[in-house]
N, C-alpha and C positions, 0 to 999 in steps of 0.2 A: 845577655851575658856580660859581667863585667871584667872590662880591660885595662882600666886604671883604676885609682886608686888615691885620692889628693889627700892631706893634710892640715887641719889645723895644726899648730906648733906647740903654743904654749897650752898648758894644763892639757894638752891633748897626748900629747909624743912625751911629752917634759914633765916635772912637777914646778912650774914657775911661779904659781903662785907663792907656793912656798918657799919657796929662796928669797922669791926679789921681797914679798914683804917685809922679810928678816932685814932687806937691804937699805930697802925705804927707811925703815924706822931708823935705823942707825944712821944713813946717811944725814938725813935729816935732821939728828940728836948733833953730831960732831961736826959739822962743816954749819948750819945755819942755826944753832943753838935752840933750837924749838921743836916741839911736838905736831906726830901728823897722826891719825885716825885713821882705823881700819877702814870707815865708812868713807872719807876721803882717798882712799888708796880704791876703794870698790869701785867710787865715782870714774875716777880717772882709766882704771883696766879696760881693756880693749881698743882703748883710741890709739890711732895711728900714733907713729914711736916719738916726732916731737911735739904734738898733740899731750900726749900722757907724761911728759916732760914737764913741759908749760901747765899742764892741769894741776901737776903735784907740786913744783917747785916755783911757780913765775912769780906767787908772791913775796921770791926773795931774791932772783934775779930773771931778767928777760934776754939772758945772752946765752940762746941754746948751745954757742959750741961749747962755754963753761959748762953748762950741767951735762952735757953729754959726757965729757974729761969726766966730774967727779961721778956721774952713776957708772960708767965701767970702772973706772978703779975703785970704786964699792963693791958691783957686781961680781968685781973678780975674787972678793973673797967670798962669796957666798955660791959654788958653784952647782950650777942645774943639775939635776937629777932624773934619769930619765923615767917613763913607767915602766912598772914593770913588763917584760915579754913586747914593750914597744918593735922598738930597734930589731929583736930575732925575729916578731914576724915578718917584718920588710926583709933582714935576710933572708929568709927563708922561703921566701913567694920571689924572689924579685926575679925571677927569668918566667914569672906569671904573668907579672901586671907592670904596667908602666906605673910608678912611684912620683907624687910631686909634694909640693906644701904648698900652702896659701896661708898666708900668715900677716897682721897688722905693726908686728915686730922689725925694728930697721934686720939690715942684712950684715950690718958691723955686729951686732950681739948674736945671731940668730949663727950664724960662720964661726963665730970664737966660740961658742958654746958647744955647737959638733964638735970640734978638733978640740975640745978641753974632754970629751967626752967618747972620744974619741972614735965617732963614726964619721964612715966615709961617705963623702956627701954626692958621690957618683952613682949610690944608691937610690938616687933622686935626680927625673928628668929635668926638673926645673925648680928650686929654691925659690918661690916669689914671694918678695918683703915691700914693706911700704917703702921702698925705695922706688919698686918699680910702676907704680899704678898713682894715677890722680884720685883716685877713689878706693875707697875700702869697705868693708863689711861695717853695714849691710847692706850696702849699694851691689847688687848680683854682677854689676860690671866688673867687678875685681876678680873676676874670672876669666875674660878676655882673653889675656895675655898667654894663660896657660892653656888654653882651650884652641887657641891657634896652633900651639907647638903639639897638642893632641889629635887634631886633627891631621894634620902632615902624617901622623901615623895610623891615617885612616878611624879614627875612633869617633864614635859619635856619643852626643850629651845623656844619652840612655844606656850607654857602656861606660859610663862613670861614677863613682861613687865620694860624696865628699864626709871624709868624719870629723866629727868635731864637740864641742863642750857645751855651747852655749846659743840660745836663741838667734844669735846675730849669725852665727855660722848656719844654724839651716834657715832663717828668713833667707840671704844670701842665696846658698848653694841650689834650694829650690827654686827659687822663683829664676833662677838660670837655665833650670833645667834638667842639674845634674839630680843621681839619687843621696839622701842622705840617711848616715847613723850617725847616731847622738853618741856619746862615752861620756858618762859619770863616774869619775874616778870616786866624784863624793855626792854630797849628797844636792850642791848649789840649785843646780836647774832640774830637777827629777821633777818636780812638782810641773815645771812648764811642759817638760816633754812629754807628762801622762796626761796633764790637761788638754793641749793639742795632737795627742794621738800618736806621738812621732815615736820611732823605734830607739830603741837604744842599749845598751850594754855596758855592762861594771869596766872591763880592763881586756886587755888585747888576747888575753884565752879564748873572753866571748865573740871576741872583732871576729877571729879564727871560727868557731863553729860556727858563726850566723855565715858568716862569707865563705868558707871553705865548705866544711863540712855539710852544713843545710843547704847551701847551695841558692841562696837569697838573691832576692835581685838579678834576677836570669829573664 
C-alpha cells in the first residue's frame, strides 16, 4: 500500500523545459553576445543547479554568483508552467499520502517558482533541492534525507512511490528501493521506459487511475 508519494520537479510537476530553454537562449543572445544549442542545453539538463550553470555558461564567466544574478533575472521573465492536473492531484489526495519532491534544482528557483505560481508549498513534507544533499541523481543516496523524515512517520521503502521523467530518476529511485512511475509529458525518454520495461503515463489523469483507481502498487 502506498503512503507517499515524492516528486521529480522539473518537466515532472512543471513544464521547465520549456521556459528555461526560451531563457537560455536569450540569456545567452543579450548578456554574452553569442549563441548556445539545443544540444548544448540537452548536455547540461539535469546536473545539479551550479553544475548546469557552469556547463552552459563558464565559457564566459567562472563567477557563479554572477550567472546565478543574471539566470533569475532572466528566469523571471519566462515564468514555469505547471502540468496540467499536476498541483489538483496533490490537492486533492493530500490528507492521502505524505507529499515530497526530490529535485537536482537549487531551492532559491524551485521556492520562487511555487509562490509565482502560486502553490502552497506546505502541500509538501519536505522540498529537497541540490542544496540539501552532497549527491544527486543518479547516485540512489539523494534519497536519504527524505527517507529519514519518512520513516519518523513510520513509512517504509515499499510504501513509497517516486515519479518522475527521466532515466536518472528511476536508475535513482530504484536501486533505493523506492517504487517508480515514469510520466511522459512528451515523447524524450518513451523509447527508454519501453525498452527496460518500466511503467509510465502521459500526465497526472493517468498518475490518478494507475495510483488511485487501479489501485497499483499495493
Amino acid at each position: 500500500m502506498i503512503k507517499a508519494i515524492i516528486f521529480d520537479y522539473d518537466d515532472t510537476l512543471v513544464q521547465t523545459r520549456k521556459a528555461r530553454y526560451n531563457t537560455i537562449y536569450k540569456l545567452t543572445k543579450e548578456i554574452f553576445n553569442a549563441n548556445i544549442t539545443e544540444k548544448e542545453i540537452d548536455e547540461a539538463w539535469g546536473l545539479p543547479a551550479e553544475d548546469f550553470l557552469l556547463k552552459l555558461f563558464g565559457r564566459f564567466s567562472s563567477d557563479i554568483h554572477y550567472l546565478w544574478s543574471v539566470y533569475i533575472e532572466f528566469s523571471k521573465k519566462d515564468l514555469n508552467v505547471p502540468h496540467l492536473h499536476a498541483f489538483d492531484f496533490i490537492r486533492k489526495y493530500q490528507d492521502s499520502f505524505q507529499f515530497g519532491i526530490v529535485t537536482s534544482s537549487s531551492e532559491k528557483v524551485v521556492i520562487r517558482e511555487l509562490n509565482e505560481i502560486e502553490i502552497n508549498t506546505n502541500l509538501f513534507l519536505k522540498i529537497q533541492t541540490s542544496d540539501h544533499t552532497s549527491v544527486h541523481k543518479p547516485n540512489p543516496e539523494v534519497f536519504e534525507p527524505i527517507f529519514e523524515l519518512l520513516k519518523n512517520d513510520n513509512i517504509n521503502k515499499n510504501e513509497i512511490v517516486y515519479i518522475g521523467d527521466s532515466p536518472a530518476d528511476y536508475e535513482s529511485s530504484s536501486q533505493f528501493g523506492f517504487h517508480f512511475l515514469g510520466i511522459a509529458h512528451d515523447n524524450r525518454h518513451i523509447r527508454y521506459f519501453q525498452k527496460e520495461k518500466i511503467t509510465f503515463v502521459r500526465d497526472f489523469f493517468e498518475v490518478e487511475k494507475y495510483l488511485i483507481h487501479e489501485n497499483n502498487f499495493r
